[in-house]
Residue, then its C-alpha position, 0 to 999 in steps of 0.5 A: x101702289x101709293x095705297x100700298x105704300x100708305x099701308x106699309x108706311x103711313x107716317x110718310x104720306x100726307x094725304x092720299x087720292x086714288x081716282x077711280x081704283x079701290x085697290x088691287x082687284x083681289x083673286x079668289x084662291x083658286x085662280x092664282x096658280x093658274x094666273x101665275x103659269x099664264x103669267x110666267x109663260x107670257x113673260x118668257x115669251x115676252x123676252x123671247x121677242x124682245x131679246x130678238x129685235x123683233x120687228x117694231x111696229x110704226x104708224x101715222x099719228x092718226x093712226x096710232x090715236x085710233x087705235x089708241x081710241x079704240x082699245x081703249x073704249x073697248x076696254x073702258x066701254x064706248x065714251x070712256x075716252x075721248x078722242x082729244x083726251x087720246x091725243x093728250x095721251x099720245x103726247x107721251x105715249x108715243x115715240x119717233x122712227x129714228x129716220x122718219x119724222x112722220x111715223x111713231x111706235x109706242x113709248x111704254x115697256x112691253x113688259x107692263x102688258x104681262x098680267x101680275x104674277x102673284x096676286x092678293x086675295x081678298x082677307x090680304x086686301x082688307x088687311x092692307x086697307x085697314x092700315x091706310x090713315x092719312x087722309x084719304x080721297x076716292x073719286x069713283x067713276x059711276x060709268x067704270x067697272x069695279x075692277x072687282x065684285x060688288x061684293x069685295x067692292x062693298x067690303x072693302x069701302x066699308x073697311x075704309x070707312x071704320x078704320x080711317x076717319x079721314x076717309x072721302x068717297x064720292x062718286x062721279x060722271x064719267x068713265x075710267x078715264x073722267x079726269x081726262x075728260x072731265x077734269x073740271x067736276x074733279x077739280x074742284x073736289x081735289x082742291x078743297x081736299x087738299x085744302x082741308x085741315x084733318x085732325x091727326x090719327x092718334x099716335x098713340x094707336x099706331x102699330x108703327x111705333x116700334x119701327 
């Protein structure tokens, strides 16, 4: 999302830094209708279960970590976070029983598990990379996916590299998950980009003028 706002409305950010994420993962076209139905099917039946108080499911907090540790090494692959930065998380990402002090149920919506409806494909991708020109940091994870194809991967780094001077990549150790796990290797590098003077995109470029 704070790579698409610094698209639509690049006189409004500073200096941007994505860890990890290039971009939304661009589909090929021929998936998105498909994607869409799954999606909208998902969603109703997602509401279905909300708007019938649907029995909420309560755990320890030790519990609730392991199965936190679990999913996500399965999703990220073994190491991607440790069991300390999952109990940071839980911190958060865990709430209550209104009557038992000893049980928790997780805080975030449901609704965020249901897949995006609508997708880019990857010209829109590229397109929206391209109007990025505030300075701009990408931490790369070495251990973590793509979340894409090398190909699309390495067509969208290079249209951040010719359309904005101010364009940082640098890859790290770690899984998806490093600046939890590792905060001291990005630290550093987070430090002294917003410490650096950039020189400003040049106005009078800006197709943003007229707004």
């Amino acid at each position: 999302m704070g790579m698409w706002y610094s698209a639509l409305f690049p006189e409004q950010v500073e200096k941007i830094i994505a860890i990890d994420l290039m971009s939304f993962g661009p589909m090929q076209l021929q998936k998105h209708v498909r994607t869409s139905r799954k999606s909208v099917k998902i969603a109703v039946d997602m509401h279905k279960q909300l708007a019938s108080g649907g029995k909420i499911p309560y755990y320890n907090f030790e519990d609730a970590c392991g199965r936190a540790f679990m999913a996500a090494n399965i999703l990220g692959g073994l190491g991607s976070l440790t069991k300390e930065s999952v109990e940071i998380l839980m911190k958060r990402g865990l709430v209550k029983h209104p009557d038992k002090d000893d049980l928790y149920t997780w805080s975030a919506d449901l609704r965020l598990r249901i897949p995006t409806t609508f997708n880019m494909v990857q010209e829109v991708a590229e397109e929206y990379a391209s109007k990025i020109s505030s300075p701009h940091l990408l931490l790369k994870a070495k251990d973590s996916s793509k979340y894409m194809s090398d190909e699309n991967f390495d067509r969208l780094l290079k249209v951040y590299r010719h359309h904005n001077p101010n364009f940082i990549y640098r890859e790290v150790e770690g899984g998806h998950h490093l600046h939890l796990n590792t905060p001291e290797l990005l630290a550093p590098m987070i430090s002294d980009f917003l410490a650096k003077e950039f020189k400003d995109p040049d106005p009078e470029t800006s197709q943003f003028d007229m707004l």
